[in-house]
Backbone as ProteinMPNN parsed JSONL, in Angstrom:
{"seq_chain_A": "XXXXXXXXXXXXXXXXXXXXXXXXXXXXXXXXXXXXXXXXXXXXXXXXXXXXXXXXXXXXXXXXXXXXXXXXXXXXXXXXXXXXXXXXXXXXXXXXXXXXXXXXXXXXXXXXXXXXXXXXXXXXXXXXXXXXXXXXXXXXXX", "coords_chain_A": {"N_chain_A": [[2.223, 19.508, -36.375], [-0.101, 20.273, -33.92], [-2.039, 18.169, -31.644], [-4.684, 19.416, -29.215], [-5.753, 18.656, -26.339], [-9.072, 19.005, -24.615], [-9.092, 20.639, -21.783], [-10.171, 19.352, -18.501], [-12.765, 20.654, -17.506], [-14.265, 22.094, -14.601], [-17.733, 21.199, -13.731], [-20.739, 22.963, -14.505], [-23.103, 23.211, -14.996], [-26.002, 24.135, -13.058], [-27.321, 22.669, -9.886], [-30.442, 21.746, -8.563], [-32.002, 23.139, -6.288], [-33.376, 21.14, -4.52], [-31.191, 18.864, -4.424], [-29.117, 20.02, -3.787], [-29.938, 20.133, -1.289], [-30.747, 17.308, -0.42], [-28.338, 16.472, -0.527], [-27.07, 17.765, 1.632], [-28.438, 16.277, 3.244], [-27.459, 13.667, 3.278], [-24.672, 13.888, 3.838], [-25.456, 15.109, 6.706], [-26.623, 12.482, 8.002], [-24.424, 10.816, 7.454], [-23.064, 11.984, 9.493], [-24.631, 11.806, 11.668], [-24.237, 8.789, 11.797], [-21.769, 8.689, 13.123], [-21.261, 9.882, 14.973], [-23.715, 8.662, 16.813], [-21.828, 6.27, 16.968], [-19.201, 7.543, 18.344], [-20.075, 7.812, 20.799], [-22.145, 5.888, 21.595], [-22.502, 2.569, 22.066], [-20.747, 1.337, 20.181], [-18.135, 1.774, 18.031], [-16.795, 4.686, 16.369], [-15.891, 4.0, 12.94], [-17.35, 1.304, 13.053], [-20.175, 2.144, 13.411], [-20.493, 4.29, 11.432], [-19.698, 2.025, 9.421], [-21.738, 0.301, 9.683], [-23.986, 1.086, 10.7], [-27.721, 2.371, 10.236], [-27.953, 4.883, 9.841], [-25.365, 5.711, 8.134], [-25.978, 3.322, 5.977], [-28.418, 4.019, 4.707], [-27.941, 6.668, 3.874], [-26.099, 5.723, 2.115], [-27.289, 4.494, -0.136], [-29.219, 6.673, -0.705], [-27.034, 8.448, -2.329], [-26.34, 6.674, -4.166], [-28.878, 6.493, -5.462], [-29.519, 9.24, -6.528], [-27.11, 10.045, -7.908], [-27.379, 10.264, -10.269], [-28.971, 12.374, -10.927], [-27.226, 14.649, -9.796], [-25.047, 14.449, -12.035], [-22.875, 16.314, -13.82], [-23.192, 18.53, -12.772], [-21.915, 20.998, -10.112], [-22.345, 19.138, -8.125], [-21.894, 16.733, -8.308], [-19.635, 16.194, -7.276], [-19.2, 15.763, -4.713], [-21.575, 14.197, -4.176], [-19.771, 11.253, -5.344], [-17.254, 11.955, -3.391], [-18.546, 11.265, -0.762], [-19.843, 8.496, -1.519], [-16.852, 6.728, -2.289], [-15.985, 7.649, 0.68], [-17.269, 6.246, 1.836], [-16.929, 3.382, 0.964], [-14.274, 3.239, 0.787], [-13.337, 3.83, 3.215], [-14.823, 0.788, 4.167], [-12.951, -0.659, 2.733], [-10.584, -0.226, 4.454], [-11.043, -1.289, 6.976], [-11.807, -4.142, 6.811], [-9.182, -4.82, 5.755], [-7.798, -3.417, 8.003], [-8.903, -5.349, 10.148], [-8.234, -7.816, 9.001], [-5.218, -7.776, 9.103], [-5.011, -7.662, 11.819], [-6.06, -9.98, 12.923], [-4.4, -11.865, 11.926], [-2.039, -11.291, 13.242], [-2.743, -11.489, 15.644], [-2.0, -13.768, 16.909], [0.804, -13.171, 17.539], [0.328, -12.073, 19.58], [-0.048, -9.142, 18.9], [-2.379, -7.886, 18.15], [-4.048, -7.288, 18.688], [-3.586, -4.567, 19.579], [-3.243, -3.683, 16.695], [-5.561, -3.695, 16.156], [-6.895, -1.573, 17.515], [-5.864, 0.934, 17.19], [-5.491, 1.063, 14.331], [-8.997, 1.081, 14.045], [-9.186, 3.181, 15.312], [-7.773, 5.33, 13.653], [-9.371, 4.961, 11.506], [-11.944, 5.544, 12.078], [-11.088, 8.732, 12.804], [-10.64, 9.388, 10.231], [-12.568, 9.019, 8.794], [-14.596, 11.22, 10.223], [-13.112, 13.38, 9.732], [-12.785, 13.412, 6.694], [-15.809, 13.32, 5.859], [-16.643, 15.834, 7.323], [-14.723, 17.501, 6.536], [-16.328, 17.475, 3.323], [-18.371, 18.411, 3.737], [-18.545, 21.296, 4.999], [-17.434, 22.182, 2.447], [-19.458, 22.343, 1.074], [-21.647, 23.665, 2.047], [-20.105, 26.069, 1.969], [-20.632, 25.779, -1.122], [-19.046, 25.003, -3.009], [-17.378, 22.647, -5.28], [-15.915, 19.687, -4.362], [-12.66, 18.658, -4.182], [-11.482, 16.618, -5.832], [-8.742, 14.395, -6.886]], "CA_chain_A": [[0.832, 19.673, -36.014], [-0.489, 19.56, -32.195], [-3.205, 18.22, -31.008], [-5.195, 20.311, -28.435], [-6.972, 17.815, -25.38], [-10.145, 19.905, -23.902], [-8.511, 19.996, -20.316], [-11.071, 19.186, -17.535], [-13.596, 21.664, -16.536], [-15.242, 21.501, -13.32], [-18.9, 20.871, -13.953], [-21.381, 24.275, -14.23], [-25.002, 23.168, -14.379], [-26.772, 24.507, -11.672], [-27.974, 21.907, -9.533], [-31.671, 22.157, -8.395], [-32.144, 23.263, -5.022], [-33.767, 20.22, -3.477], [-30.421, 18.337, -4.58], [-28.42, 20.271, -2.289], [-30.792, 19.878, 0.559], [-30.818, 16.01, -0.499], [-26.607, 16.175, -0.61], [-26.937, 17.995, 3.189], [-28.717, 14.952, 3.772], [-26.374, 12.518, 3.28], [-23.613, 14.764, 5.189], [-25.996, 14.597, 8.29], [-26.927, 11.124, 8.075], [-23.122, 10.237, 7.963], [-22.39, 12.324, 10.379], [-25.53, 11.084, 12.608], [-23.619, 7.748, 12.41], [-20.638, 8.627, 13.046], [-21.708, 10.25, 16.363], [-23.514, 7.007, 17.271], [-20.252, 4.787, 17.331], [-19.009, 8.588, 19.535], [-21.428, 7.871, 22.077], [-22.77, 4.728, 21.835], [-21.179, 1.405, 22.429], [-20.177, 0.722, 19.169], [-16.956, 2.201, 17.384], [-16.894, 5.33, 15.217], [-15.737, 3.843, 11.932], [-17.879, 0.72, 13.357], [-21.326, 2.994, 12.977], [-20.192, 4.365, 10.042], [-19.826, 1.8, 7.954], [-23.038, -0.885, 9.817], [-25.273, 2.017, 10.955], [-28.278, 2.672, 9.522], [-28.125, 5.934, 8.882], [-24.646, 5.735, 6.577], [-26.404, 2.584, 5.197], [-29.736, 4.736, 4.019], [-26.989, 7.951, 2.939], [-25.041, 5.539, 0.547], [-28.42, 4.245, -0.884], [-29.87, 8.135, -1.4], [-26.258, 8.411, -2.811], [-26.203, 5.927, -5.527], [-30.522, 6.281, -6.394], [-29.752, 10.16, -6.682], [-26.402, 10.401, -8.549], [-27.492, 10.883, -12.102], [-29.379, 13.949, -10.904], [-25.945, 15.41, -9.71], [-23.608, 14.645, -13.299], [-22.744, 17.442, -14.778], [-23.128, 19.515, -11.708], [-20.428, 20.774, -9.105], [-22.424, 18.216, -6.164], [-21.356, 15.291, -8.723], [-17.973, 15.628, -6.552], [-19.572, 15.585, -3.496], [-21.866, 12.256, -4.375], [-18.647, 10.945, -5.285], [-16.592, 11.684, -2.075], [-19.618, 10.514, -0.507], [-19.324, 7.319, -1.919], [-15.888, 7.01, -1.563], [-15.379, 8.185, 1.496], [-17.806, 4.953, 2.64], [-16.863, 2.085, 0.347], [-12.965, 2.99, 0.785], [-13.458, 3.278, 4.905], [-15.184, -0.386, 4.152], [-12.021, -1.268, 2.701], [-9.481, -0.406, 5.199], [-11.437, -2.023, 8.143], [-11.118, -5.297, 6.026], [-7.484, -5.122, 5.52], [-7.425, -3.771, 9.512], [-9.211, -6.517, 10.303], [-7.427, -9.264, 8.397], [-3.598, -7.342, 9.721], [-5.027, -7.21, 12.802], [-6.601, -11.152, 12.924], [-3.124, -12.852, 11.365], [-0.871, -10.82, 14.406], [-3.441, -11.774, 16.581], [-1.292, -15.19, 16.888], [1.92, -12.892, 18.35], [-0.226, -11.269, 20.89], [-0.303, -7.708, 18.972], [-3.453, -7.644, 16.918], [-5.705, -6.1, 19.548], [-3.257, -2.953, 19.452], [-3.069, -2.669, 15.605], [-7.007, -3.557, 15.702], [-7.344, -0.866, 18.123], [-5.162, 1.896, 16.582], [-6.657, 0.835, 12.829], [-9.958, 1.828, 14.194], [-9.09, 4.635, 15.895], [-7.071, 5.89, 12.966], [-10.362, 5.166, 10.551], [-12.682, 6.477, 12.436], [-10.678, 10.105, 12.459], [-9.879, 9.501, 8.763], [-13.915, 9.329, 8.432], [-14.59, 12.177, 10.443], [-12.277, 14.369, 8.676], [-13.631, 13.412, 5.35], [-17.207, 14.177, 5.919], [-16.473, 17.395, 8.016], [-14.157, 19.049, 4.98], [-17.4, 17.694, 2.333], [-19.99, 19.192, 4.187], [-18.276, 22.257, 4.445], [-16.89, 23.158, 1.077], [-21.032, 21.631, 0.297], [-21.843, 24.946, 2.685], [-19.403, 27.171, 0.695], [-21.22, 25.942, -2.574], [-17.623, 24.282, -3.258], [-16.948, 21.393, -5.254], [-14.813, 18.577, -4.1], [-10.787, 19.137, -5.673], [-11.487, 14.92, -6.489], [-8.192, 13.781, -8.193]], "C_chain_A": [[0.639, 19.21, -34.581], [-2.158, 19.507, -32.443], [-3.745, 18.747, -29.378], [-6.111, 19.09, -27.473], [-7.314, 19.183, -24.778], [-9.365, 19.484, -22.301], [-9.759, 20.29, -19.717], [-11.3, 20.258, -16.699], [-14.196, 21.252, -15.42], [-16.879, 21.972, -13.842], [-19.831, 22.584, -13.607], [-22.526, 24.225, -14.685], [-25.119, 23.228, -13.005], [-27.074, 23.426, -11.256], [-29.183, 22.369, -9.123], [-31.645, 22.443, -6.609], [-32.256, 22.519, -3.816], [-32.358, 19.308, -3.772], [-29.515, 18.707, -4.07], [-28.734, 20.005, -1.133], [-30.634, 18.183, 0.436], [-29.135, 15.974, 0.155], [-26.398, 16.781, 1.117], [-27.731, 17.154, 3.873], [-28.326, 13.652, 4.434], [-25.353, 12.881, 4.43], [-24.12, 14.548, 6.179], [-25.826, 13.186, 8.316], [-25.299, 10.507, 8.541], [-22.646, 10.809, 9.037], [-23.22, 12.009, 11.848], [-24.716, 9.663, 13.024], [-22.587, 7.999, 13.374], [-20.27, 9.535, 14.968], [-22.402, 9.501, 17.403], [-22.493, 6.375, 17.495], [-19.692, 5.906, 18.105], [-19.108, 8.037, 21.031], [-22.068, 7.179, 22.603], [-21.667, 3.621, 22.379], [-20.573, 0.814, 21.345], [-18.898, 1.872, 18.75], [-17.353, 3.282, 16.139], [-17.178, 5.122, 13.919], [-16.979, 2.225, 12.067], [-19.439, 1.111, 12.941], [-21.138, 3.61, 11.966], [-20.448, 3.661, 9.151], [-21.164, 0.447, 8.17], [-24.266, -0.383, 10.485], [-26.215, 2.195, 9.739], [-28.879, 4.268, 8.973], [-27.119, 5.983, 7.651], [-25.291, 4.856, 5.732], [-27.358, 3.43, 3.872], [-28.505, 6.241, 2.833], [-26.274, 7.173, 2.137], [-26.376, 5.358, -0.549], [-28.717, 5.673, -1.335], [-28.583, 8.433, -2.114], [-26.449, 7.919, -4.255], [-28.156, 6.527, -6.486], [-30.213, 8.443, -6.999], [-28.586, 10.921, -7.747], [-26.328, 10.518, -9.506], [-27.966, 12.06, -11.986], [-28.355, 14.565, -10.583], [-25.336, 15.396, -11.294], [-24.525, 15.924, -13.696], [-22.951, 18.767, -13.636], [-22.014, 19.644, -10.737], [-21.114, 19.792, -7.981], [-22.047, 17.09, -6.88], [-20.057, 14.798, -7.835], [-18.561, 15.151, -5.177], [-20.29, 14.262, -3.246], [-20.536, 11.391, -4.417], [-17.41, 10.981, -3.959], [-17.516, 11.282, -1.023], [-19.483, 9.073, -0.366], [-18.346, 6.931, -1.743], [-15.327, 7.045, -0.834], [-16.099, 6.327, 2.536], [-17.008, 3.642, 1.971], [-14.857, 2.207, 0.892], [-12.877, 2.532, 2.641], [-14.103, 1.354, 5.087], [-13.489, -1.377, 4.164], [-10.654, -1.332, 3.894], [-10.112, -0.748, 6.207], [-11.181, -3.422, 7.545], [-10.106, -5.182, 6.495], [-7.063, -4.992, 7.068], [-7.441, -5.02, 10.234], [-8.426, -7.71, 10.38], [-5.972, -9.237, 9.109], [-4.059, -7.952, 10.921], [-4.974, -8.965, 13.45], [-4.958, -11.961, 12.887], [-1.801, -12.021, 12.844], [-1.261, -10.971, 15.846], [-2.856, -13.14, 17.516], [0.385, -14.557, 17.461], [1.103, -11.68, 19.55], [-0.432, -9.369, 20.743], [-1.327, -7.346, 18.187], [-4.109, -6.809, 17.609], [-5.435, -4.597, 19.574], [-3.259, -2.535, 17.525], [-4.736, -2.702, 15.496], [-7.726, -2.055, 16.73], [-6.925, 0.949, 17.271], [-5.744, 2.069, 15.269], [-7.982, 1.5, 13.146], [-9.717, 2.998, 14.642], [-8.759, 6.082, 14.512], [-8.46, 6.262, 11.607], [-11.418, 5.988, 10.983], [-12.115, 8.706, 12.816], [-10.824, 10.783, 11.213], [-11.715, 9.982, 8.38], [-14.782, 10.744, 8.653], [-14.262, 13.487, 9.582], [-12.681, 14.486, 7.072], [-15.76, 13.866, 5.254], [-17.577, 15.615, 6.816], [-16.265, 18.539, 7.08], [-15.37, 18.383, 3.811], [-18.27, 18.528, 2.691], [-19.521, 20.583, 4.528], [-17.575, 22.766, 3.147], [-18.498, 22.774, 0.229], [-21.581, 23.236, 0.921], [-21.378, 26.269, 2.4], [-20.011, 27.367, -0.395], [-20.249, 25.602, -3.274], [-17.619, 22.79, -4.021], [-16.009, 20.984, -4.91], [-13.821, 18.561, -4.936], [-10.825, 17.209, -5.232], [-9.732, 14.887, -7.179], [-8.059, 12.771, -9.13]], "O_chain_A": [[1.037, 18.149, -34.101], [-3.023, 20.193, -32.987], [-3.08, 18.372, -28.413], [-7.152, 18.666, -27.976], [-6.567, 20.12, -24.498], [-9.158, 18.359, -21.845], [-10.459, 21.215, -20.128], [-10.68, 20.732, -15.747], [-14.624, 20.105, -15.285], [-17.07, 23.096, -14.305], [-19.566, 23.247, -12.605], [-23.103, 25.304, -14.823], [-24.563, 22.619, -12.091], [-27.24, 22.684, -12.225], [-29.242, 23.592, -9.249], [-31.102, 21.61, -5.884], [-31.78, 22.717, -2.698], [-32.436, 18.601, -2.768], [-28.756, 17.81, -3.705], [-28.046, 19.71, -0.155], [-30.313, 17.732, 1.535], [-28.879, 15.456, 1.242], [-25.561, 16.198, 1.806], [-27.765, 17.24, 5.1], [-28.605, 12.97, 5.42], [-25.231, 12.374, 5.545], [-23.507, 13.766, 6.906], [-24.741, 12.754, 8.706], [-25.019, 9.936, 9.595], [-21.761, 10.204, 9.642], [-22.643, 11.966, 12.934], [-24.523, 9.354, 14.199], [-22.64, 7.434, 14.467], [-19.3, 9.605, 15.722], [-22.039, 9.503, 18.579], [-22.441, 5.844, 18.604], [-19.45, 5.323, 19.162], [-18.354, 7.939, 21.999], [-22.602, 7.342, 23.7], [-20.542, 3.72, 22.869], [-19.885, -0.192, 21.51], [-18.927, 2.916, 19.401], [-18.022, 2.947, 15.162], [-18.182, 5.613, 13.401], [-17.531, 2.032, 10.984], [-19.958, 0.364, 12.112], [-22.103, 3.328, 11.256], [-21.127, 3.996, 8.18], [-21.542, -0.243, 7.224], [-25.268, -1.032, 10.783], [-25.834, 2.197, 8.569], [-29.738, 4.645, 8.176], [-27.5, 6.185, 6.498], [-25.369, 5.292, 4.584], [-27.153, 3.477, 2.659], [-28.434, 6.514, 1.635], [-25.665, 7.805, 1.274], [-26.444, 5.986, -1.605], [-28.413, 5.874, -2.511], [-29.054, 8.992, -3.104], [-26.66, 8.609, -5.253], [-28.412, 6.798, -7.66], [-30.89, 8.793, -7.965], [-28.824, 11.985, -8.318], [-25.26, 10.9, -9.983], [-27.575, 12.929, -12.766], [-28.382, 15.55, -11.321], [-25.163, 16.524, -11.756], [-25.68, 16.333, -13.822], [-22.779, 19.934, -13.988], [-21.255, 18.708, -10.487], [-20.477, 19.636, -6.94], [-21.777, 16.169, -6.108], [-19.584, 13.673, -7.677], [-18.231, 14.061, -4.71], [-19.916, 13.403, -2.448], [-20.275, 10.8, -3.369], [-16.768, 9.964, -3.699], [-16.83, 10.79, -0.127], [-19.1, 8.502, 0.655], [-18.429, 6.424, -0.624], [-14.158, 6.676, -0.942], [-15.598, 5.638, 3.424], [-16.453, 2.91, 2.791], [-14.297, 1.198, 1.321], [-12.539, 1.477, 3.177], [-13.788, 0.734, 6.103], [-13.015, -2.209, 4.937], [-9.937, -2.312, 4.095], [-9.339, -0.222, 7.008], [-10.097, -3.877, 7.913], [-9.947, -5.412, 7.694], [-6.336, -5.827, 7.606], [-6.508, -5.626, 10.762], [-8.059, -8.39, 11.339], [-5.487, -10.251, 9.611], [-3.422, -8.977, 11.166], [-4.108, -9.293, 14.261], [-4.523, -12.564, 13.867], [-0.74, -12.589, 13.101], [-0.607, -10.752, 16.865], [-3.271, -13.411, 18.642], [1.188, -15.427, 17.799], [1.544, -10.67, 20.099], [-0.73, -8.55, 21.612], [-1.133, -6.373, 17.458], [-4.658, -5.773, 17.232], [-6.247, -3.671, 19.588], [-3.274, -1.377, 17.108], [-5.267, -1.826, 14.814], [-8.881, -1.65, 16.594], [-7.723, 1.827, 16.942], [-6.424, 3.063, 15.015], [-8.18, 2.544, 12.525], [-10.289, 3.925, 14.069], [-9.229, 7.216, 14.422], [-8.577, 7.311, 10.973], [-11.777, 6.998, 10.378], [-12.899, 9.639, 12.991], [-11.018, 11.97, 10.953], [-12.039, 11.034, 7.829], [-15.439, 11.312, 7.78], [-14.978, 14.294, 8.99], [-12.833, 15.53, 6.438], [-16.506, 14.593, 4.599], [-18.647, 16.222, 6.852], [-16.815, 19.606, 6.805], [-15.286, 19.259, 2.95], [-18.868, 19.311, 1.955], [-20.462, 21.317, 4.229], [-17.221, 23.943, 3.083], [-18.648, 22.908, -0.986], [-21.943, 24.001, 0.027], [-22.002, 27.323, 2.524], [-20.159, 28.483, -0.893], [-20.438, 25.874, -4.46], [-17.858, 21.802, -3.326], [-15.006, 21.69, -5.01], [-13.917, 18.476, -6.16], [-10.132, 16.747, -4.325], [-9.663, 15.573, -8.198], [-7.351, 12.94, -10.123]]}, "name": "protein", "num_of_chains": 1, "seq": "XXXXXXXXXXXXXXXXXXXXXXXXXXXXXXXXXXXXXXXXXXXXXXXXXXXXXXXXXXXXXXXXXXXXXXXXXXXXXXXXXXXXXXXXXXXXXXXXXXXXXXXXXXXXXXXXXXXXXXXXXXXXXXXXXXXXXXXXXXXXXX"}
C-alpha cells in the first residue's frame, strides 16, 4: 500500500487588486531606500535596512500578509520579508567579521566589500521581485 502526499501547489486565489498595488508599494518603497544610501551619504544596504521607507515597507508587509495567504503575492510578501530581515542578518555577522579583524588592520576592507557585496545582493533581490510582481509571477520560494 502507498501513501499519496498532495505535492505543493502554488497558491490560485485571485488576489484583490488593491493588494497588488499595495505589494508595488512595498517594491518602491524598498527600492526608494535603496536609492537613498545610492545617492545619499549613507550606504546602500545601510538605507535599506535604517531608512524609513524599507522600515514603513516591512511594517505594510507584516500588517497586510494575511490578506496575501493563499494567493500567488503570498511569495512575494514573503521575499519581501526575507529579503529585509536576512540583509539585517548578514550586516551583523559583516559587522561583527569585520569589528574582530579590525585588530589585524583588515576589517575596514572586509567591512567595505561586505557592504558592497549586500547592498548588490539587495538590489538584485528586489529588482527580480518586482518584476516577476509585473509579470503577475509568483516568487519560485524554496
Amino acid at each position: 500500500m502507498t501513501t499519496d502526499t498532495p505535492a505543493t501547489t502554488p497558491a490560485t486565489a485571485v488576489p484583490p487588486e488593491s493588494l497588488v498595488t499595495i505589494t508595488h508599494l512595498v517594491y518602491a518603497l524598498h527600492t526608494l531606500s535603496l536609492v537613498i544610501g545610492a545617492v545619499g551619504a549613507a550606504t546602500v544596504i545601510g538605507a535599506f535596512l535604517f531608512g524609513w521607507p524599507s522600515i514603513i515597507a516591512v511594517i505594510i508587509n507584516y500588517v497586510k500578509r494575511g490578506e496575501a495567504r493563499g494567493t500567488w503575492l503570498e511569495s512575494h510578501f514573503r521575499w519581501q520579508i526575507r529579503t529585509f530581515w536576512f540583509a539585517l542578518l548578514w550586516a551583523v555577522i559583516v559587522a561583527v567579521v569585520s569589528a574582530l579583524l579590525a585588530v589585524v588592520l583588515i576589517g575596514i576592507a572586509t567591512w567595505i566589500i561586505g557592504v558592497i557585496a549586500l547592498g548588490v545582493w539587495a538590489i538584485y533581490r528586489i529588482a527580480r521581485g518586482w518584476l516577476r510582481l509585473k509579470d503577475g509571477r509568483p516568487m519560485e520560494i524554496a
